[in-house]
C-alpha positions, 0 to 999 in steps of 0.5 A, a space after each residue: 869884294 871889299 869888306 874892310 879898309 884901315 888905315 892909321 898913322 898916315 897923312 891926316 890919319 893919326 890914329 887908325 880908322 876903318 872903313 867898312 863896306 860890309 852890310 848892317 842890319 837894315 832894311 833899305 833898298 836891299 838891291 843895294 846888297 850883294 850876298 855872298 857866302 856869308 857876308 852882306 857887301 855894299 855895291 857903292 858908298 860915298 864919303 862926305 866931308 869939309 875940304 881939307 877933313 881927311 876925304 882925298 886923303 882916305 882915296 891917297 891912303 887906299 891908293 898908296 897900299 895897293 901901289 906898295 904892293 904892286 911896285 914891291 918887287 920892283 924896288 931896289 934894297 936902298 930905295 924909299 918907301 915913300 910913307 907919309 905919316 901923320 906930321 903934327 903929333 910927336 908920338 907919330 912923326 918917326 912912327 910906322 904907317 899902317 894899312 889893311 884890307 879885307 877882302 873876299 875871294 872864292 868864298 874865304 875871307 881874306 885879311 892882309 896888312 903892313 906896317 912901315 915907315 921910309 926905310 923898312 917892313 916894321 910888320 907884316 900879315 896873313 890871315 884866311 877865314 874859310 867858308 865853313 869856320 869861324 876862326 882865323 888862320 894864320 899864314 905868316 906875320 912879320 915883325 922887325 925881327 923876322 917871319 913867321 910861316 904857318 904849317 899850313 903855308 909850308 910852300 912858303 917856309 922856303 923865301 924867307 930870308 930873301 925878303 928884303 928889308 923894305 920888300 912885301 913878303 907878298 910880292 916877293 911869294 907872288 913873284 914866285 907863283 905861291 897861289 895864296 900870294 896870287 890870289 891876294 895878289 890878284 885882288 890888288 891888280 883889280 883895284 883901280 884908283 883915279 883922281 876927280 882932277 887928273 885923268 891922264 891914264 883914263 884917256 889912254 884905258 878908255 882909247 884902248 879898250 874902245 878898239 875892242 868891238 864889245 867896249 867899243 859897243 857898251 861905251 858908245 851905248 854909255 854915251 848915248 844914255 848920257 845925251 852929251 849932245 853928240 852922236 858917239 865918240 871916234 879915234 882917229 887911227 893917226 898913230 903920230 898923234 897922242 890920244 888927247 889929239 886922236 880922240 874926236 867927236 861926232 856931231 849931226 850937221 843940219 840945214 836951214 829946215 833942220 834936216 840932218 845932212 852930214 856931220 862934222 868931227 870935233 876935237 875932244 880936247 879942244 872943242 868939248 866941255 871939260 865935263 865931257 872930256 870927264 865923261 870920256 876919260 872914265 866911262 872905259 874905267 866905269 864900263 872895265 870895272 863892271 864888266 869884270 867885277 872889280 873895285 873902282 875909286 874915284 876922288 871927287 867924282 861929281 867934279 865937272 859933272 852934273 848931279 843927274 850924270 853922277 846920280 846915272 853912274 851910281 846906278 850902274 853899279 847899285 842895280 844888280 841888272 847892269 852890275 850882274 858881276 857885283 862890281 864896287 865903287 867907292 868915292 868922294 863927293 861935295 854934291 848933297 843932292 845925291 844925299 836927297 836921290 834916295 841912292 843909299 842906305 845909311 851904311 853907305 854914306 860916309 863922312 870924315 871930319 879932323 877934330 881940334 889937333 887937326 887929325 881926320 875922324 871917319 864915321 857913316 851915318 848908320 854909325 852916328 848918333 844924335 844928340 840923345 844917342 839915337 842912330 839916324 832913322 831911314 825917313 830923315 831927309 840926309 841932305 838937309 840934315 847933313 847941310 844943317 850940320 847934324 852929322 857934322 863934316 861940313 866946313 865952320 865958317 865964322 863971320 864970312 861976311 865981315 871977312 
């Protein structure tokens, strides 16, 4: 599971910050917790904040190492990077983008992260915590002059001088089938990350895994929960239409004493909200991720959704009944109702907000402090503080009307 995400030097992130779905020291609905080994992790959080304060942008930095690391090995020596790094200050115009995650696997405590810019690996590292120790262990670190590998990594003493310059030491140890270098590996392949506005990939995952009889049953069951309005999806098997044409919607046909006497099939694309085509494209992601326990992302989730779908989502993944398999979510979102839902505890409502030089600060609520240096009690109505701009991250507007 996911505990900690930092980034630094990396679009609007000037200088590093964390995000943290590690548990805090309070009480609220603790069916919001998982509980393994020795760490407390938050089953969802959402982020908050002004357009243009730092929210996608957090989603395209998370987005951004698990590609780099999947797509590694993949790179030829001359090819870029693709690095972004925060453009409005001198010191860090030609400087390194960082990245690192903290993870949990098999009970040890896994820390992996990289410094890069277009050109090159400037830093790269690996550390284990074990189940039963409070020190890390160390199993490589790079720098620009080389690798180091621990004695306890021997298996991977032997690669070193084949890592290329702009090439993850991790993916190229993976690709050698080192099984530290799988496992983290693993945790990357097990991250997915989709944008509120294209789900073009979406279509395809939730069209494929449908043909599955145990897919296909939780994700007609998903949609009737949901009360769309029509009776369940059906691909047509027509392999020279692509997925948007193929998928098709079922609904009831009556006669003028309203009983029901066939059906007629519409078309998703073209004959349904945008909002369901929405509901589609993610409920295979939604429905995958859970049942395998992996990490869902999703920018502007609440988009072309009504707050009680979205409130019905989050659900799923904070009650351990229909999450058993302690699944995580993470998103974006402009929509405070679910502020008011009684969904989050304090520790799982994040905001992002760019001070005067235009560089993205990240905060959660159980971090924040008011005006008299108080942290934020469990009984404050958030939605309504948060729209009065107690906890800032909300857009300054001045003189709108005039304008």
């Amino acid at each position: 599971m996911l505990l900690e995400f930092t980034v630094g030097n990396f679009l609007s992130f000037k200088d590093k910050k964390t995000f943290s779905l590690e548990a805090g020291s309070i009480s609220e609905l603790k069916e919001n917790v998982v509980k393994e080994e020795k760490y407390k992790v938050l089953r969802s959080a959402v982020i908050y904040g002004a357009n243009s304060s730092g929210k996608s942008n957090f989603i395209k930095a998370l987005e951004f190492m698990v590609e780099t690391v999947k797509n590694s090995s993949k790179l030829n020596s001359t090819d870029e990077l693709k690095t972004k790094p925060f453009l409005l200050n001198t010191g860090t115009q030609n400087s390194p983008s960082y990245f690192e995650i903290l993870f949990t696997r098999l009970g040890k405590r896994f820390r992996y992260g990289f410094e890069l810019d277009n050109d090159k690996v400037h830093n790269e590292w690996l550390y284990i915590l074990n189940k039963n120790s409070t020190n890390e262990v160390l199993y490589f670190i790079r720098n620009i002059n080389g690798i180091g590998v621990s004695d306890v990594f021997e298996e991977a003493k032997g690669f070193v001088e084949n890592t290329r310059e702009n090439g993850l030491f991790l993916s190229l140890l993976d690709q050698l089938n080192i099984e530290i270098a799988k496992i983290v590996m693993r945790n990357f392949s097990f991250t997915n990350v989709k944008s509120g506005l294209n789900h073009e990939s979406s279509i395809s995952m939730t069209s494929v895994i449908h043909t599955d009889d145990y897919y296909e049953n939780k994700i007609d069951s998903f949609i009737a929960t949901l009360d769309l309005g029509f009776n369940k999806f059906i691909i047509d098997p027509d392999s020279n239409k692509n997925f948007k044409n193929r998928i098709k919607t079922l609904h009831n046909v009556y006669d003028d004493k309203g009983v029901k006497v066939s059906e007629y099939e519409f078309k998703l694309l073209d004959q349904e909200s945008s909002g369901t085509n929405k509901v589609f494209d993610l409920s295979g992601y939604i429905i995958f991720t859970l049942k395998l326990g992996l990490l869902l992302i999703i920018d502007e989730l609440d988009s072309k959704l009504h707050p009680i779908l979205t409130q019905e989502i989050i659900k799923l993944f904070n009650n351990p009944e229909t999450n058993p398999n302690n699944a995580q979510l993470i998103f974006t979102t402009h929509d405070t109702n679910l502020l008011g839902a009684n969904l989050f505890r304090r520790d799982q409502i994040w905001f992002t907000e760019k001070d005067d030089f235009e560089a993205t600060d990240m905060y959660s609520l159980l971090e924040f402090k008011d005006e008299d240096g108080n942290t934020i009690r469990k009984d404050r109505s958030f939605e309504k503080d948060y729209i009065r701009g107690r906890y800032g991250a909300i857009p300054y507007i001045s003189n709108f009307q005039e304008v």
